[in-house]
N, C-alpha and C positions, 0 to 999 in steps of 0.2 A: 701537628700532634708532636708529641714530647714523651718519649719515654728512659727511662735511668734504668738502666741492668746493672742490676747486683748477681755477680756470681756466688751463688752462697752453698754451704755442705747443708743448712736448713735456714727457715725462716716460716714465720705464723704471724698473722694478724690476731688482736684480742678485741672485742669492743664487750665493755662493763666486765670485763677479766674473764670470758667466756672463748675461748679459741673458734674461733668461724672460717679459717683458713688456715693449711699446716703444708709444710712440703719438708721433704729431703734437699738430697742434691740435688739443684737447681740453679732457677733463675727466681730474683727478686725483679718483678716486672714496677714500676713506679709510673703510674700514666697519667698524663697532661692533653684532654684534648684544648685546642685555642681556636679562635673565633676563624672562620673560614674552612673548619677541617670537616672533611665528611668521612664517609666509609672506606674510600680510595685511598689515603693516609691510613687509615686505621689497618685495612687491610697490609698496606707495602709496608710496614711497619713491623706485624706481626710476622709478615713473611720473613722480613729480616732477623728476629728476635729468633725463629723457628732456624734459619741456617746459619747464625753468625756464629762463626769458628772461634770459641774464646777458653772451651776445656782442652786439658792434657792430653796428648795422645800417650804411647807405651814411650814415646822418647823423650815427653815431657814439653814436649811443644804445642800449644797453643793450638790445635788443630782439628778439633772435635765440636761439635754442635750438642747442642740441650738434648737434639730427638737424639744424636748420637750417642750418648750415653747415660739414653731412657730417663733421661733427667724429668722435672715438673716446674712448671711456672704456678709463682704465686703473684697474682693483676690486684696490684690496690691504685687506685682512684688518688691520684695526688696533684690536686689543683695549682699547689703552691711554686708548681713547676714554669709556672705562666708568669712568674712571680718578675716586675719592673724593676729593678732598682736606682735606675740613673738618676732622680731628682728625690732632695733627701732622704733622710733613714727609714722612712716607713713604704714598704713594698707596693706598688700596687699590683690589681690583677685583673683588671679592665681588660685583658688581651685570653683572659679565658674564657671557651666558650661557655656559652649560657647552658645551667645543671640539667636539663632534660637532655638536650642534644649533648652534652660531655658526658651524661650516663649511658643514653647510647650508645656513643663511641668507643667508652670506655668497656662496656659489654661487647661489642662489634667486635673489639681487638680481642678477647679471651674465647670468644665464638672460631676467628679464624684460628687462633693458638690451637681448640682443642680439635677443628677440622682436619689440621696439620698433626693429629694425631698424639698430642702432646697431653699429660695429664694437667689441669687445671684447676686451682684454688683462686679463690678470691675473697677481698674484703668486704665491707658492704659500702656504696657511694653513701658521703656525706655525713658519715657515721664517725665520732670522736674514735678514732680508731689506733693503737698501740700496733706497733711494730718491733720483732725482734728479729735477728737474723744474726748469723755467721758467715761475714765473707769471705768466700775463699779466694785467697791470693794475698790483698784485694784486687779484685777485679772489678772495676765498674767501668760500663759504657754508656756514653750518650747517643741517643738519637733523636734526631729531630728530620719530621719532614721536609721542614724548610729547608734542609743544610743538603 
């Protein structure tokens, strides 16, 4: 599994220009389940998302977690994560998993988020879906189960 953190002050998902996910300050959550991933990834995944230190504390250090400062995850479904590019310019994405079990996953991860007590938006899977966001920093992290 594959996710991109965006630290953002806001971010909304639109699909046909109708808002269906909205957060504050947060986390921009971008998920990639890939072929082999179960709920085990999805879970140590979220768990990570849920304590990784990447807000300001009062000294301005990097020190704070999403639940730490009542922040919200917004989980959009971003297959393109899965995305090959070694053998020419057209991407493949052979290596993402198949749309039932990555919608799954992809719900499994924002299930643990909101267990973890975190407020949670999301996009719709597979849905032509618009992204806006304000990063803050910028701050982006990757994660991956494999690594």
């Amino acid at each position: 599994m594959r996710v991109l953190l965006q630290r953002v002050s806001e971010a909304a998902v639109r699909i046909d220009g109708v808002i269906v996910g909205e957060i504050g300050p947060g986390l921009l959550a971008l998920v990639c389940a890939v072929e082999g991933d179960g709920q085990a990834e999805a879970e140590r995944l979220a768990g990570k998302t849920t304590k990784l230190r990447i807000f300001e504390d009062d000294a301005g250090k990097m020190n704070r977690s999403v639940a730490d400062i009542d922040g919200s995850v917004l989980v959009v479904s971003q297959f393109t994560l899965a995305a090959d590019t070694r053998k020419g310019n057209r991407p493949s994405f052979i290596g993402a998993a198949a749309p039932d079990l990555a919608n799954s996953l992809v719900e499994h991860f924002g299930s643990c988020l909101k267990s973890a007590g975190l407020p949670v938006e999301t996009g719709r899977f597979g849905a032509d879906m618009k992204v806006s966001l304000i990063n803050d920093g910028p701050v982006t992290i990757w994660l991956d189960s494999t690594a």
